[in-house]
N, C-alpha and C positions, 0 to 999 in steps of 0.2 A: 572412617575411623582414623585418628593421629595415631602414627606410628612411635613405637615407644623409644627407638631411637630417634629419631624426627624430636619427640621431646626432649630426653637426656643431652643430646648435641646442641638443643636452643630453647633450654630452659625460662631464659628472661622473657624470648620473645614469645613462649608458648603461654607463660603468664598474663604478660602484656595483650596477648590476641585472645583470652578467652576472657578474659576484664572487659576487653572493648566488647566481646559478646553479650556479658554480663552475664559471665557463667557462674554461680554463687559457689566460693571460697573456694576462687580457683592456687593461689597459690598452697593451700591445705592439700588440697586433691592433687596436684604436679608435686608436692613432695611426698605422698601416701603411692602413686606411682613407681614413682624409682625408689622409694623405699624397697615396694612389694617385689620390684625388678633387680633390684641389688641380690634381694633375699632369695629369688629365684635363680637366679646366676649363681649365685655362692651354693646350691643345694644344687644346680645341674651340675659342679665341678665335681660336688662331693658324688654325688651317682656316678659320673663317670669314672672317678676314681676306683670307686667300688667295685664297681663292674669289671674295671681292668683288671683291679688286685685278685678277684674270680675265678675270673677267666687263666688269667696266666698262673695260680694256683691248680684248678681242673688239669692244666696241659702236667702241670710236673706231677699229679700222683699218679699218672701209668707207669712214669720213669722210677718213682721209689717206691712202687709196687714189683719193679722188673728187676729193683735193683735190690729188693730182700729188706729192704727198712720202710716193715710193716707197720712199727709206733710213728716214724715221721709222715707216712702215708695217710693213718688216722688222724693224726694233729690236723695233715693238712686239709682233710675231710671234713673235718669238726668248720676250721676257720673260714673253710667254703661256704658251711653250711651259716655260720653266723653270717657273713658277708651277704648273703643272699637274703636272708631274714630284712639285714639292713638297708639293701637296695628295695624291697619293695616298700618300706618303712619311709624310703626316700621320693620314692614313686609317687608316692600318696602327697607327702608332702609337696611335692612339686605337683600334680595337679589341682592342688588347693591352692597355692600360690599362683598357677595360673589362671586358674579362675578367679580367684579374686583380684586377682590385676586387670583382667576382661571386664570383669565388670564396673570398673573403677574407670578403666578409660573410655567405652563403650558409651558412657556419659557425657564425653568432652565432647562439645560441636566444632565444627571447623573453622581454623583460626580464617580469619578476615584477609584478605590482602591491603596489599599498604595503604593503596590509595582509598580505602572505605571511608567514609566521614567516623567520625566520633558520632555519640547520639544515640538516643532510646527510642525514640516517638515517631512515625511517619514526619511529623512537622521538622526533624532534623534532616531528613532527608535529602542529597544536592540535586538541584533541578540541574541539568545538564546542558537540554535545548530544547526550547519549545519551535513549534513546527504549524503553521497553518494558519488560517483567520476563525475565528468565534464569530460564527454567525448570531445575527441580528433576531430574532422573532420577533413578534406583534407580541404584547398582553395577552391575547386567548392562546397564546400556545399552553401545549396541554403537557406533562409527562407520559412516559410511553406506558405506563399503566392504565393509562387513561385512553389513549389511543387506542390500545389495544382491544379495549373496551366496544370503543368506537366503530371500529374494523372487524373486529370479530375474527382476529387472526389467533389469541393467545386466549386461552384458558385456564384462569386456575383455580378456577370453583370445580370444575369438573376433576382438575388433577386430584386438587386436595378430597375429593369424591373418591377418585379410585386410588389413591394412593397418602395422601396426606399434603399437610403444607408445602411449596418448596419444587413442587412436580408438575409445573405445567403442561396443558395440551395444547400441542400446537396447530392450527386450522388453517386449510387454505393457503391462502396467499402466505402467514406466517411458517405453514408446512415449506412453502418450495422457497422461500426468503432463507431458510437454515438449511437444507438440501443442496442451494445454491451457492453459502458462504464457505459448508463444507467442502466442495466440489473446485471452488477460488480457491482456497487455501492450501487446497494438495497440488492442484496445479502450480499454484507461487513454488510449491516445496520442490515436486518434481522439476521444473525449471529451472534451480537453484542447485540444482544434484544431488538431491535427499531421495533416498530410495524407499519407496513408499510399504510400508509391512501394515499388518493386521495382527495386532497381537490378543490374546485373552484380556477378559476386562475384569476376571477374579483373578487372586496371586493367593499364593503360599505366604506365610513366616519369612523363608528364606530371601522369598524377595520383598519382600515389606524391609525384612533389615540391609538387606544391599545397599538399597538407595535410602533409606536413612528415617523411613517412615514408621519405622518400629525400631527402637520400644519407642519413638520420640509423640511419634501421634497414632497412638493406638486409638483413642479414643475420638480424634476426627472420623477414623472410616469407618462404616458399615460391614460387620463381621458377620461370616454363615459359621455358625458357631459347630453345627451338628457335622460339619467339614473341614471347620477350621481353616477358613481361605477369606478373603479381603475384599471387595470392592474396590476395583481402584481409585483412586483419587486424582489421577493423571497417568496419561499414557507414559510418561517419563518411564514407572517404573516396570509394566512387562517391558517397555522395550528395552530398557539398562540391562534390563536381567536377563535379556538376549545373552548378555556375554559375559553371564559370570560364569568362574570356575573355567575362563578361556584365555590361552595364549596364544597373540595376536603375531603374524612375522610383520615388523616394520612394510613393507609393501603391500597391507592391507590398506595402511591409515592412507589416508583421514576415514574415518567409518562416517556417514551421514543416512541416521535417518529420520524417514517423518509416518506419523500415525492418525488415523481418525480412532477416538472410542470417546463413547459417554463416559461420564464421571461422577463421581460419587461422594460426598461431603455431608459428613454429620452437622457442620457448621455448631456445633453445643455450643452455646453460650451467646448467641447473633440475635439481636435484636435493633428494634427500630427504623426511622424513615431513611437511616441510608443503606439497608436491607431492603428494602420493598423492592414489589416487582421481579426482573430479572436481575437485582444489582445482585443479591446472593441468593443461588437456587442450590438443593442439595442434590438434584442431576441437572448436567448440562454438556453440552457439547464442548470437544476441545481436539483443534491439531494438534502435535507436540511436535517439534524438532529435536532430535538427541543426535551427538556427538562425540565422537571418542576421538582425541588425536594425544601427541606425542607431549609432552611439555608444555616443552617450546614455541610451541605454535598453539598454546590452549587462548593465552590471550588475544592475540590475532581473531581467532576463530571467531571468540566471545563478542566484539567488535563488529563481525560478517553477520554474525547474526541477530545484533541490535538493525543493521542496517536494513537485515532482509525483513523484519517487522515493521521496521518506520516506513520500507519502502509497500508493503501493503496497506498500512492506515493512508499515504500519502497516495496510491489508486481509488480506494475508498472516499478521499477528498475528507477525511477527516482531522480535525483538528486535532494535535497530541503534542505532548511533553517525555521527555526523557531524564528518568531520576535516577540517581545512585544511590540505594540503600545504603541508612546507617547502618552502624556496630549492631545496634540492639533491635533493627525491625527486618533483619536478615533472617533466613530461614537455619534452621539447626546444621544442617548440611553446605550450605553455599558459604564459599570463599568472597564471590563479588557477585550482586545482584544489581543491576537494569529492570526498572520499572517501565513499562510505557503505559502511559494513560492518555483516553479520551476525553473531550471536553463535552461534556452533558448538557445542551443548552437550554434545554427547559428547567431542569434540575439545577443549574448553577452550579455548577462544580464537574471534580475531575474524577472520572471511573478507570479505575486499573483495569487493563485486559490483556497483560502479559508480564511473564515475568521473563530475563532470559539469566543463565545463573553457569558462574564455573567454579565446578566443584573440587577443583586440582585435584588431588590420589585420592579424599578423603572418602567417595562412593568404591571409587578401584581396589583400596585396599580391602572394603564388607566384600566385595565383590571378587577378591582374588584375581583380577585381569589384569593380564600384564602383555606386556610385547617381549618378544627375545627378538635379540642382536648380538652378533659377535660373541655367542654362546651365554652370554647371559639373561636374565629378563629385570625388566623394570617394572614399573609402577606406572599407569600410563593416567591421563586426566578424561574425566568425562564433563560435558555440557549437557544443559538442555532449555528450553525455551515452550513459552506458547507463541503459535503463530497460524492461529489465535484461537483464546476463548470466544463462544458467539453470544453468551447473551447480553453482557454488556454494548458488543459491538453494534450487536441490533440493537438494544436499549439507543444506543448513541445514533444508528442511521435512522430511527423512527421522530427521533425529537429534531435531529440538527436538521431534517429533510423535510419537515411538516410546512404545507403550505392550504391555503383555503379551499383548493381542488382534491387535496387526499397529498400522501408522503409519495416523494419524488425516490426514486430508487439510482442509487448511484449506477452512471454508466455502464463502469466494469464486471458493474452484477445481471444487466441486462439479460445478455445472451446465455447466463446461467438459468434465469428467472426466469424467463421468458413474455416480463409485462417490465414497463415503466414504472409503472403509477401502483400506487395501493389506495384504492378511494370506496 
C-alpha cells in the first residue's frame, strides 16, 4: 500500500505512476486523498486541542474547589463536560476520516519504477535477452498433451473425474518427472542461500491483504467459506506473511527464502488453445523464492535473482527469453516485473514460467515490517520470484526433448529421476 506521505511529498509523480498502471481517474482519486488527509490532520489538531484544554481544566478544579470559588469550580466542570462531549464528537469523526482514506488508497497499485516500459498488452512488453537455440522437430512432433497421451504419464480425464477440469493426475514416469523438478529446484535454492521453509497452503484475510491478493484478486482464489481462509495462489504469500507485524534488526537482512507448496487458481474467465493441457492448470506445483532486504540493495537482489532463474532453465538446456513488463501487464502489487519464458517447440510459441518481481515498501507497508536502526525503524522492501513453476516447464522439456525413441530427459534431472528416457 502507497504511503500517504509518499503521496503528498510526490504528487506528480504518484499521478504519473498510476496513469502508466492505468489506474482509472487516478488523478481524482490523489486529490480525494489528501483532501481526506488534510481534513484528518485538521480534526487530529482540533482533538488534541480539546483534550489538552480538558485535561488542564480537570487539574485546576481541585485548586478552586480548595480555594472556596465553588461558582468558578462549576463553570469549570460544566466546560469539562462539554469539552469531552466534543472530543468524542471528534473521535468519531476522525475514525470516519480514517477509514475513508483507507479505503480510498487501499485501491492505488504500486507505482512502477522508472525503468518500466510504457504499454498495456504483453505485446508492449521489452524483451530483454533471449538465451538458447530453438530446437528443430520433424513434422510428427506432437504437443505435450498429446504425448502425454502417448506415455500415459498425465491424466486428465481421471482428474477432471475426481476433481473437475484443470486437475491432473500424474502417472509414473510423469509422477517422479515432478518429484524430481521439485527436488532440482530446492536444491538450486538451497545452494543459492535460501533457507528452505514449509509454509501452510490456506491463509487468512490478513494475509491475503499483506501481500496484496485481497481485496485485488479475491475472486482468482478458491475460498473455504465455512472458515473463512484462502487457497493460496503461491507460496509468495504464507511465506511474506512470515513476517508481518515484525521488526527486523539490520543484521538479520538479507532474509532469503524458498518454498515448495501446490497452488491454487480459479483462473475465471481462461479459455482456449493457449490454455490447453498443462499451459493453465487451476493446481500446480510451484517453488517460490522470497526476499526481504534493505532498500538499497532491493534492486541489486532483483537482478540475482533473474540470474538465478535463467541460470536453472540454462541446466535444463532450455531455450528462454527475458522480458520486462509494461506499465499495464504488471501485477497490482509489483514495482518491476522480469518475465522468463520458455520456448514451446511443438506449440510454437513462448510459455511464461516465472515471474520475478520487486515490490519496494508497497507489501511492507500491508505488512507493518520494518527494520530498526540507530533507534529508529524503516520500511524495508520485499521480492519474490518463481523458480519455478512445473507444469509449463515439463510442457516445454516433453515437446523440446521428443525424439522417435520416446522424450530424452534432460541430464540434470537424471539423477533426480532416476531413467533417461520416457518411452
Amino acid at each position: 500500500m502507497l504511503q500517504i506521505q509518499q503521496i503528498k511529498e510526490n504528487k506528480a509523480a504518484t499521478i504519473e505512476g498510476l496513469k502508466r498502471k492505468y489506474f482509472k481517474d487516478a488523478e481524482e482519486n490523489v486529490d480525494k486523498a489528501l483532501a481526506l488527509d488534510e481534513k484528518r490532520r485538521e480534526t487530529q489538531v482540533e482533538l488534541d486541542t480539546t483534550l489538552a484544554k480538558s485535561n488542564a481544566l480537570a487539574k485546576e478544579i481541585g485548586g478552586l474547589m480548595k480555594a472556596g470559588k465553588k461558582e468558578e469550580a462549576e463553570a469549570a466542570k460544566a466546560e469539562t463536560s462539554n469539552l469531552k462531549a466534543r472530543s468524542k464528537e471528534l473521535e468519531e469523526v476522525l475514525r470516519g476520516l480514517e477509514t475513508e482514506l483507507y479505503e480510498v488508497v487501499v485501491t492505488f497499485p504500486n507505482l512502477p519504477h522508472s525503468s518500466v516500459p510504457a504499454g498495456k498488452t504483453p505485446e508492449e512488453n521489452e524483451v530483454v535477452l533471449e538465451n538458447g537455440t530453438i530446437p528443430t522437430l520433424p513434422e510428427t512432433a506432437q504437443p505435450h498433451w498429446d504425448l502425454i497421451k502417448k506415455y500415459d504419464i498425465i491424466d486428465f480425464e481421471l482428474g477432471n473425474k475426481i476433481t473437475g477440469a484443470g486437475f491432473p493426475v500424474y502417472k509414473g514416469k510423469g509422477a517422479r518427472i515432478q518429484r524430481a523438478l521439485i527436488n532440482f529446484f530446492l536444491d538450486e535454492a538451497i545452494n543459492a542461500g535460501y533457507v528452505e521453509v514449509q509454509p501452510p497452503i490456506l491463509i487468512n484475510k490478513e494475509s491475503g491483504f499483506g501481500t496484496g491478493q485481497l481485496p485485488d484478486k479475491d475472486g482468482q482464489m478458491y475460498h473455504a467459506t465455512e472458515d473463512d481462509l484462502f487457497l493460496i495462489p503461491t507460496a509468495e504469500v504464507p511465506i511474506t506473511n512470515m513476517y508481518r507485524d515484525v521488526i527486523l534488526q539490520e543484521s538479520e537482512l538479507p532474509i532469503k527464502n524458498a518454498g515448495y507448496t501446490p497452488c491454487f487458481r480459479r483462473e475465471a474467465g481462461s479459455w482456449g488453445a493457449h490454455v490447453r493441457g498443462l499451459n493453465r492448470l487451476h493446481q500446480f506445483d510451484k517453488i517460490e523464492i522470497v526476499r526481504i532486504e534493505k532498500p538499497e540493495n532491493s534492486y541489486a537482489a532483483l537482478e540475482e535473482m533473474s540470474l538465478h532463474v535463467q541460470g536453472i532453465l540454462q541446466k535444463l538446456e532450455l531455450p528462454y527469453r527475458v522480458l520486462r513488463l509494461c506499465g499495464g501487464d504488471m501485477s497490482f502489487t509489483s514495482a518491476l516485473t522480469y518475465d522468463m519464458e520458455v520456448y514451446s517447440a511443438a506449440q510454437g510459441r513462448w510459455l511464461e514460467v516465472s515471474s520475478v518481481s520487486n515490490f519496494e515498501t508497497y507489501q511492507a507497508n500491508r505488512l507493518k515490517l520494518r527494520m530498526k536502526t540507530e533507534g529508529k525503524s524503516q520500511l524495508l522492501h520485499t521480492l519474490n520470484g518463481s523458480a519455478l513453476a512445473l507444469p509449463r516447464i515439463l510442457a516445454s522439456i516433453l515437446e523440446n526433448n521428443q525424439t522417435p525413441e520416446g522424450i530424452k530427459i534432460p541430464s540434470v534431472l537424471v539423477p533426480y529421476c532416476g531413467f533417461d528416457m520416457i518411452s
